[in-house]
N, C-alpha and C positions, 0 to 999 in steps of 0.2 A: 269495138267496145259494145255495140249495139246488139251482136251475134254472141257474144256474151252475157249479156244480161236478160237475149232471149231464153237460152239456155238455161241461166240461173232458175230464172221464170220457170219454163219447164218443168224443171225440177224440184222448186217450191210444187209446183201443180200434183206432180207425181207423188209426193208425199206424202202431201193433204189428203189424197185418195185412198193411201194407203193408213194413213190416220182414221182417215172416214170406218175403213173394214173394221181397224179395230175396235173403232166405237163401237159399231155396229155388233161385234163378235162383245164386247162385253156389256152391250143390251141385254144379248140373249143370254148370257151367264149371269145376269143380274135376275131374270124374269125365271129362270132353271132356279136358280138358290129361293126365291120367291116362292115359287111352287115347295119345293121340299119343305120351308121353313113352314108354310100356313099347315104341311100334312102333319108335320113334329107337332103343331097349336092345336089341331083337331084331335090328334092322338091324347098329347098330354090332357087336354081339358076333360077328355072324353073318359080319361082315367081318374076325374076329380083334381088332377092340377093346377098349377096356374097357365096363364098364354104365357107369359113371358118369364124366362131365365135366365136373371141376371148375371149367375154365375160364370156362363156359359158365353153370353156377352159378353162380361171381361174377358173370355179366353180368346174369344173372334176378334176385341178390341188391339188387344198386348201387340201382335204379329205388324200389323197397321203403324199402330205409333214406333214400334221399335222402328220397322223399316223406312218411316215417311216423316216423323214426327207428327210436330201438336196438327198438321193439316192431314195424316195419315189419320191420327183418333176422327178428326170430322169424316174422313171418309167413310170408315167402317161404322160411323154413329150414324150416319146418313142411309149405308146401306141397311142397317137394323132395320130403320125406321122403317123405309122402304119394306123391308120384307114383313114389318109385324103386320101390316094391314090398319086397317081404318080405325080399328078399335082397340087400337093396344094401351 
């Protein structure tokens, strides 16, 4: 039993680590979407715009809620926020 539950262990371990990657891999797609989003805020503003597009948020939101629900909308409301910057 004990040779067993090393093993379970293990395997919990091996997991977690592969859990860790993909945190890690969607840090970096989160800090990639981050960049592009602030150049689209520089662009539009630069062209007398506003920073932010709501519209456009609801299209980024719809994808999130449909596939995750009401904790999918927080997700992608989370990642806006993230990506508007400081001053949005």
């Amino acid at each position: 039993m004990a040779h067993t539950e090393a093993a379970a262990l293990a395997d919990v371990s091996t997991l977690r680590d592969r859990i860790d990657l993909v945190d890690t891999e969607i840090r970096a797609l989160m800090e990639r979407r981050r960049e592009l989003s602030r150049e689209i805020q520089r662009t539009r503003m630069a062209e007398g715009g506003t920073r932010t597009d709501f519209t456009r948020e609801m299209r980024v939101i719809s994808p999130y809620s449909e596939s995750y629900g009401r904790q999918g909308t927080a997700v992608a409301m989370a990642l806006l926020e993230i990506c508007r910057g400081e001053s949005a």
